[in-house]
N, C-alpha and C positions, 0 to 999 in steps of 0.2 A: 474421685471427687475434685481433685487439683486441676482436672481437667475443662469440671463443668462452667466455670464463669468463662474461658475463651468459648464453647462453645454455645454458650448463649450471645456471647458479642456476635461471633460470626451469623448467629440466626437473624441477629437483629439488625445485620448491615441487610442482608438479602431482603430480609422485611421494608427497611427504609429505602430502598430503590423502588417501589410499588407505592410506598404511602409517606407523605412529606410528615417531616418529622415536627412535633409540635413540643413549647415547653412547658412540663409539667411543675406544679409547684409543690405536688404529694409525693413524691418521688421518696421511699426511704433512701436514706442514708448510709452506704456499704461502709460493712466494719472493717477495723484499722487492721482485724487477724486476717480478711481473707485477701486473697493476692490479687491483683489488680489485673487485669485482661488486656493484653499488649498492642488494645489495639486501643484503648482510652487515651490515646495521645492525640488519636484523628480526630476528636472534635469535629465528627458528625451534624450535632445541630448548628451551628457553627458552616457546615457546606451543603445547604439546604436545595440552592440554585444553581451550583457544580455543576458543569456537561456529569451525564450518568455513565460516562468513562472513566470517571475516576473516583465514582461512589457504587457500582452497580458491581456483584458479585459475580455476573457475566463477563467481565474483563479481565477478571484474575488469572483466565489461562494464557491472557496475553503479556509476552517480557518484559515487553515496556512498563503497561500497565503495572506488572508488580514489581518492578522498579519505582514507581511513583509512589506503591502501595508502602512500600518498606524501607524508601528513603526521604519521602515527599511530608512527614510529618507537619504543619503548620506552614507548609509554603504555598503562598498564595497563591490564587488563580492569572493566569497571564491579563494582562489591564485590556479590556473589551470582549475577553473569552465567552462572558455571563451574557453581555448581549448580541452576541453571536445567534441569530433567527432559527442557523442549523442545529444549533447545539443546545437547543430550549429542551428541558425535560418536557416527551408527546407520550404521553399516556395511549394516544391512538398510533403509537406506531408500527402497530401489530398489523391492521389493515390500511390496504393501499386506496380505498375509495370513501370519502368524497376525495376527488384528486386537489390538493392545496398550493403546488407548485409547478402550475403550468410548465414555465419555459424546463425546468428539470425534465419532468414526465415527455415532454416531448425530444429533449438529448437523450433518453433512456431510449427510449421506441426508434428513434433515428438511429442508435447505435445496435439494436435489437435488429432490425431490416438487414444492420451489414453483415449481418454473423455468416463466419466462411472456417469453414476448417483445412490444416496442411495438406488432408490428403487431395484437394481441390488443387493443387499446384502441382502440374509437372517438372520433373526436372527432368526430363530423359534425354534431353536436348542439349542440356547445361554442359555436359562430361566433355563435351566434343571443344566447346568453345571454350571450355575452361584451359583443356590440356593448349589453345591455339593464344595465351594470354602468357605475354610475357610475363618473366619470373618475379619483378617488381611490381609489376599489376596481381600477381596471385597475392603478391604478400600485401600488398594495400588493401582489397576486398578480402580477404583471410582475417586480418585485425578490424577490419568492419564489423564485418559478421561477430567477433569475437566479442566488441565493445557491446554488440546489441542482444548477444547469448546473456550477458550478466544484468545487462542495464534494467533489462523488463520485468528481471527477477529482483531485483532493489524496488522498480516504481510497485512490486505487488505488495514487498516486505511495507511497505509504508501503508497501502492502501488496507491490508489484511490487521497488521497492528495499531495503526492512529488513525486514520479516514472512518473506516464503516465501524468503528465499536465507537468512534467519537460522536456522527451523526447521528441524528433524531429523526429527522423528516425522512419518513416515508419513500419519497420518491428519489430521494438522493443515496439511499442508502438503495435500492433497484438499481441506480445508476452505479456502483460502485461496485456493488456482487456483479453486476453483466461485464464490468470493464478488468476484475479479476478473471474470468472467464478468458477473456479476448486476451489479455496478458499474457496469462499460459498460453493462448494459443500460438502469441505472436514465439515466445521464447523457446518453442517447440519447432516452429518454421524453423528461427535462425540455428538451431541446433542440428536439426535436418540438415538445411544448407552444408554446415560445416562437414558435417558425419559422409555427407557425398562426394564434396570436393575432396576433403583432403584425405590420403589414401594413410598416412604415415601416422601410425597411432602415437608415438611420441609427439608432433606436432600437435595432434587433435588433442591430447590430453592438455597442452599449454596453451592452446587459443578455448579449449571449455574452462581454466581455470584464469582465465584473464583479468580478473581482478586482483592476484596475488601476482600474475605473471608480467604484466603489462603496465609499466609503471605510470603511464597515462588516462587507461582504464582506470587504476586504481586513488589518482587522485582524485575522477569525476564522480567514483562510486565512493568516497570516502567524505566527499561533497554533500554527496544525495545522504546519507546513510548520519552525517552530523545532525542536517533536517530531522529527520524521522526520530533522533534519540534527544532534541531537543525540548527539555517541559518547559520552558520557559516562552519560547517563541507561539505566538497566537495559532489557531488553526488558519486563519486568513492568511497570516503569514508566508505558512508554510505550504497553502495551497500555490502561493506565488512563485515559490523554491521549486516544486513538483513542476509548475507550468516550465521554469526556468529550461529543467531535467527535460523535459520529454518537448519544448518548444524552441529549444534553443542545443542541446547538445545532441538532439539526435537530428537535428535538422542537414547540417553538414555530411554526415554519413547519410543520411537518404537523397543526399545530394550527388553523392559520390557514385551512387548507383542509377539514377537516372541517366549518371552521364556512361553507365555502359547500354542502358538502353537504345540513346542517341547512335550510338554504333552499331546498334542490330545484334545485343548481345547476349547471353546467357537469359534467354525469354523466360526460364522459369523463375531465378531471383530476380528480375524485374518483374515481374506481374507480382511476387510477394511482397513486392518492396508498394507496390502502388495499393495491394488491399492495406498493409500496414499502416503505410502515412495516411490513408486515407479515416484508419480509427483513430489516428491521434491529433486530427483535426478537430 
C-alpha cells in the first residue's frame, strides 16, 4: 500500500504529457498520515508550457533527462526556452503531413538523396600508398582519423540525448533520426579507415580510444560533452555549440585530407573524406 501514491504520481505525469493540466478547485485534501509521492516537489502545474523533455515520461530512459528529472527540482526553464517555435508542445507530432516547416523538410529530403554506406568506399588502393607515406604523415592522418572515430560518436550522444527528445516539430525531428543514421555511418568509415591502416593492435587500440588517449582530442570532446550536459544553456544556444563542433573543429582535419587528395593519394580516404564533408554541409 506504501507503494501506491508514487505510483499513481507516476501515472499522472504520463497522463499529463497528452493532456495540459488544469486547476482544480475540488481537489481533496491528502492526509497528514499518508506519505507524500517524491515527486510532489516538481510542481507539474506550475510546467504547464515546458519543452515535453522535461515533463514527458518518454525521456526518462534518457541520462541526462533523469538527471534533470532528479536534480532539477524548482529550476527554471532557460530564459526564451518556452518560446523556442521547435520546442512548442505539437500534439501533431505523430504525423509528418500537412508539412509545417518547409525549409526543414527540404534539409531532411536533401540529406535523405545523399545516403551512402562504408561498404561504397574502396580502400584496396589505400595499403599501397599508405605503406609510400612518410612516418610523420602516418602519424598526422592516424590522429586525424582518430579525432573523427570519437567526434561523431559525441555529436550522436547530444543528438540522441537533447536534440530529438527536446524537439516537437515534426520535420526536425525526421531531420535528426536521418542525420543519427549518417553519424554512425560516418564513425563506422573512420573506424574502418583506422582497423586498415594500422596493422599494430596496440596502436589501433590508442587511436579508437582517443578521447582518454589524446589529450587534444580530449579537451575538444570535453568541450562538446559540457554543451550536451548543460541545463541551463538554451537549445538555440547550444545548437550554435554543435555548429561550432562539427563547423569549426572538424573543418581543419577535413582540410588536412583534401590536401592528400591534391597529391593523388589514398583515393579511398579521400572519396570518404568528400561524402562526409559533404553531409556536414
Amino acid at each position: 500500500l506504501s507503494a501506491q501514491p508514487a505510483l499513481l504520481a507516476v501515472t499522472f505525469i504520463m497522463l499529463s504529457a497528452r493532456v495540459p493540466l488544469a486547476a482544480r478547485q475540488d481537489q481533496p485534501r491528502m492526509s497528514p498520515t499518508k506519505s507524500l509521492s517524491p515527486m510532489k516537489k516538481l510542481a507539474l502545474s506550475d510546467k504547464e508550457n515546458t519543452p515535453p523533455a522535461l515533463s514527458s515520461a518518454r525521456v526518462l530512459a534518457s541520462k541526462a533527462a533523469r538527471k534533470i528529472f532528479q536534480e532539477g527540482d524548482g529550476k527554471p526553464v532557460p530564459q526564451g526556452e518556452q518560446e523556442e517555435p521547435l520546442l512548442r508542445d505539437n500534439p501533431r507530432r505523430f504525423v509528418i503531413f500537412p508539412i509545417q516547416y518547409h525549409d526543414i523538410w527540404q534539409m531532411y529530403k536533401k540529406a535523405e538523396a545523399s545516403f551512402w554506406t562504408a561498404e561504397e568506399v574502396d580502400l584496396s588502393k589505400d595499403i599501397q600508398h599508405w605503406e609510400s607515406l612518410k612516418p610523420e604523415e602516418k602519424y598526422f592522418i592516424s590522429h586525424v582519423l582518430a579525432f573523427f572515430a570519437a567526434s561523431d560518436g559525441i555529436v550522436n550522444e547530444n543528438l540522441v540525448e537533447r536534440f530529438s527528445q527536446e524537439v516537437q516539430v515534426t520535420e526536425a525531428r525526421c531531420f535528426y533520426g536521418f542525420q543519427i543514421a549518417m553519424e554512425n555511418i560516418h564513425s563506422e568509415m573512420y573506424s574502418l579507415l583506422i582497423d586498415t591502416y594500422i596493422k599494430d593492435s596496440k596502436e589501433r587500440e590508442f587511436l579508437f580510444n582517443a578521447i582518454e588517449t589524446l589529450p587534444c582530442v580530449k579537451k575538444k570532446a570535453d568541450w562538446a560533452m559540457r554543451w550536451i550536459g548543460d541545463m541551463k544553456a538554451t537549445y538555440g544556444e547550444r545548437v550554435v555549440a554543435f555548429a561550432a563542433v562539427e563547423g569549426i573543429f572538424f573543418s581543419g582535419s577535413f582540410a588536412s585530407i583534401f590536401w592528400l587528395k591534391k597529391r593523388g593519394l589514398m583515393p579511398g580516404l579521400t572519396f570518404s573524406n568528400e561524402l562526409i564533408s559533404r553531409d556536414e554541409v
